[in-house]
C-alpha positions as CSV (number, residue, x, y, z in Angstrom):
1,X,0.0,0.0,0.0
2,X,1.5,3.2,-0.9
3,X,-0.3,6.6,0.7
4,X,0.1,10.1,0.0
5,X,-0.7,12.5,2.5
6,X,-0.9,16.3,3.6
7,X,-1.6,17.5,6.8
8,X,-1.6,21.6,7.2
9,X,-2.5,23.2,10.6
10,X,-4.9,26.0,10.7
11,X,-5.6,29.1,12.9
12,X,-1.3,28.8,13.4
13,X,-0.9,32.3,11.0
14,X,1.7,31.6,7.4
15,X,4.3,30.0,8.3
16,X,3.2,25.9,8.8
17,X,7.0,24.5,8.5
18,X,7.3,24.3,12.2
19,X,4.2,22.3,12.3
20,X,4.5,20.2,8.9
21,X,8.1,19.1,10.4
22,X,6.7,17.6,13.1
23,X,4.5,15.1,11.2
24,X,7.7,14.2,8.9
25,X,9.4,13.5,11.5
26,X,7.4,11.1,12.7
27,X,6.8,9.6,9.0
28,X,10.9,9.4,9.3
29,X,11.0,7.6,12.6
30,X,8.4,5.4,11.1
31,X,11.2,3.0,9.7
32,X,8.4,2.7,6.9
33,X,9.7,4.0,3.2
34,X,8.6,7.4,2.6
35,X,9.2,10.5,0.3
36,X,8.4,14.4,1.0
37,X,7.9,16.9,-1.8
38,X,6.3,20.2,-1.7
39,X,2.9,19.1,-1.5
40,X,3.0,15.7,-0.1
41,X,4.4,12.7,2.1
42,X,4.2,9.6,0.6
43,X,4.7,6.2,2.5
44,X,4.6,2.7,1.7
45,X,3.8,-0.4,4.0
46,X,1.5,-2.5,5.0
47,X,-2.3,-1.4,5.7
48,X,-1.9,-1.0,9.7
49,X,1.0,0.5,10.1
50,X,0.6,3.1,7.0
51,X,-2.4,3.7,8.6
52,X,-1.3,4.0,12.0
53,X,1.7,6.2,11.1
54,X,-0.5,8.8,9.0
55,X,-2.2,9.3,12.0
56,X,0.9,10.0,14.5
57,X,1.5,12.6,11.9
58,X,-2.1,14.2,12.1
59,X,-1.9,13.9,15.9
60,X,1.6,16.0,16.1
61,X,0.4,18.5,14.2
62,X,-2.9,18.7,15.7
63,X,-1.0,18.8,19.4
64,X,0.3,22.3,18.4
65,X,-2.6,23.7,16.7
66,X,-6.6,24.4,16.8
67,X,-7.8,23.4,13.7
68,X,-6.4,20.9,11.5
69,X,-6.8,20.3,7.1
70,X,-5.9,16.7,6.3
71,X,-5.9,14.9,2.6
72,X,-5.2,11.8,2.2
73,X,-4.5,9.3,-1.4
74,X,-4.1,5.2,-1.3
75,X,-2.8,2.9,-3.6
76,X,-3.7,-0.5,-2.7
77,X,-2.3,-3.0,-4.5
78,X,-1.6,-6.2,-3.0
79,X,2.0,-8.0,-3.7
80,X,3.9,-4.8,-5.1
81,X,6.8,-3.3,-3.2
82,X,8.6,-0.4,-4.0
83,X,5.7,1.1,-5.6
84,X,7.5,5.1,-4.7
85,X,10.9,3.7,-7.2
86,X,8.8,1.8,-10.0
87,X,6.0,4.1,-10.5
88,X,8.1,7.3,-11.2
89,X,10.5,4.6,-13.0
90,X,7.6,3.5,-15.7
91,X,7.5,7.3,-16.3
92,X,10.9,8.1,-16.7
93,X,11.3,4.8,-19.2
94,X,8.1,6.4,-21.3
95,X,9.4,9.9,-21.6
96,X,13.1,8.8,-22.7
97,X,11.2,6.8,-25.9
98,X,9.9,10.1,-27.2
């Protein structure tokens, strides 16, 4: 299962960094394969513990402030790994044919 997420705290004022840290962080201390871009975090695992870490994340941020915006994308399908390396792979093979 692969999951992209973004979690942005409200009511904090412009700058969210502080607050959009502390839910990577906790993606990173996951163990659990994961990427960060501008937009998103995406992770890959099993069911429970994708689960269970996506919602660590949305807990730190929502520790620090009152009102909290969460989105959330899955990609389940069973019996792939490394779904973050081969999707972005398939791509790049496409593009380099012309």
């Amino acid at each position: 299962m692969m999951v992209a997420f973004s979690v942005t705290p409200l009511g904090v004022g412009e700058e969210v960094g502080e607050y959009v840290a502390d839910a990577v962080r906790v993606v990173r201390e996951s163990g659990l394969a994961n990427r960060t871009d501008a937009m998103f975090t995406t992770i890959e695992g099993e069911w429970d513990e994708v689960m269970d870490v996506v919602k660590r994340a949305v807990e730190a941020v929502e520790a620090r402030a009152p009102r909290v915006s969460f989105i959330l994308k899955a990609d389940i399908r069973p019996g792939v790994t490394d779904g973050m390396t081969s999707k972005v792979e398939t791509v790049e093979r496409h593009l380099a044919r012309g």
